[in-house]
C-alpha positions, -999 to +999 in steps of 0.1 A: -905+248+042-886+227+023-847+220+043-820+230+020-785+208+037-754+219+026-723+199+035-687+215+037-658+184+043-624+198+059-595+176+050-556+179+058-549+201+089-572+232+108-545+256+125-540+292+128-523+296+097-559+285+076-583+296+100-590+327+085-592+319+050-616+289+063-638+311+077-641+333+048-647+303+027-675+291+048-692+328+052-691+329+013-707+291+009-735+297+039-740+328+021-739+316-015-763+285-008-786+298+026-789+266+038-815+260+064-787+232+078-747+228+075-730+201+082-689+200+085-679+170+081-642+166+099-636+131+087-607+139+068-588+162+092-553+151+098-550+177+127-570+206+143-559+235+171-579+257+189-584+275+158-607+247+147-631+258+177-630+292+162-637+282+129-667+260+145-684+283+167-682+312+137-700+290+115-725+279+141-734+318+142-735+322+108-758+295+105-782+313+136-784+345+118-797+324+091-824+309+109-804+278+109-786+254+125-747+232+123-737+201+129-704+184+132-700+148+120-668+123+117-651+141+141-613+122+149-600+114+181-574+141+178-599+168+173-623+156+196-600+161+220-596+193+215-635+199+209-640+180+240-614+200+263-637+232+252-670+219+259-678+227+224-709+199+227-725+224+250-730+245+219-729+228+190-745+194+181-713+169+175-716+137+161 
């Protein structure tokens, strides 16, 4: 089975105000492309709040009811932080 990737980059800032429409945006691409494998790649975040966790962990179970899996790359300080605080690693695979 061939591995179909598809890789989402976030840029400028992940907060409350844009974590809803994010996570629309993301159910519509997962759904659009059924990728077998996402990768977000944070490398151009300015910012992220708690919300980014949310975002996260509703895309990592999107990607499980497609038989598939996430992974976070270029993850800065500042949101590693925050990712780190929540023991996100536990769950997700971050690079």
């Amino acid at each position: 089975m061939e591995e179909r990737t598809l890789t989402i980059r976030l840029l400028g800032e992940l907060d409350h105000h844009g974590a809803k429409g994010l996570m629309d945006r993301l159910d519509g691409l997962m759904e659009q492309n059924l990728p077998s494998k996402t990768i977000l790649d944070l490398g151009e975040l300015t910012f992220m709040d708690s919300s980014g966790i949310a975002v996260i962990l509703r895309a990592k179970r999107r990607m499980e009811a497609l038989g598939g899996n996430l992974v976070v790359v270029n993850i800065p300080k500042q949101a590693a932080r925050v990712l780190d605080t929540a023991g996100l690693s536990r769950y997700v695979k971050l690079i």
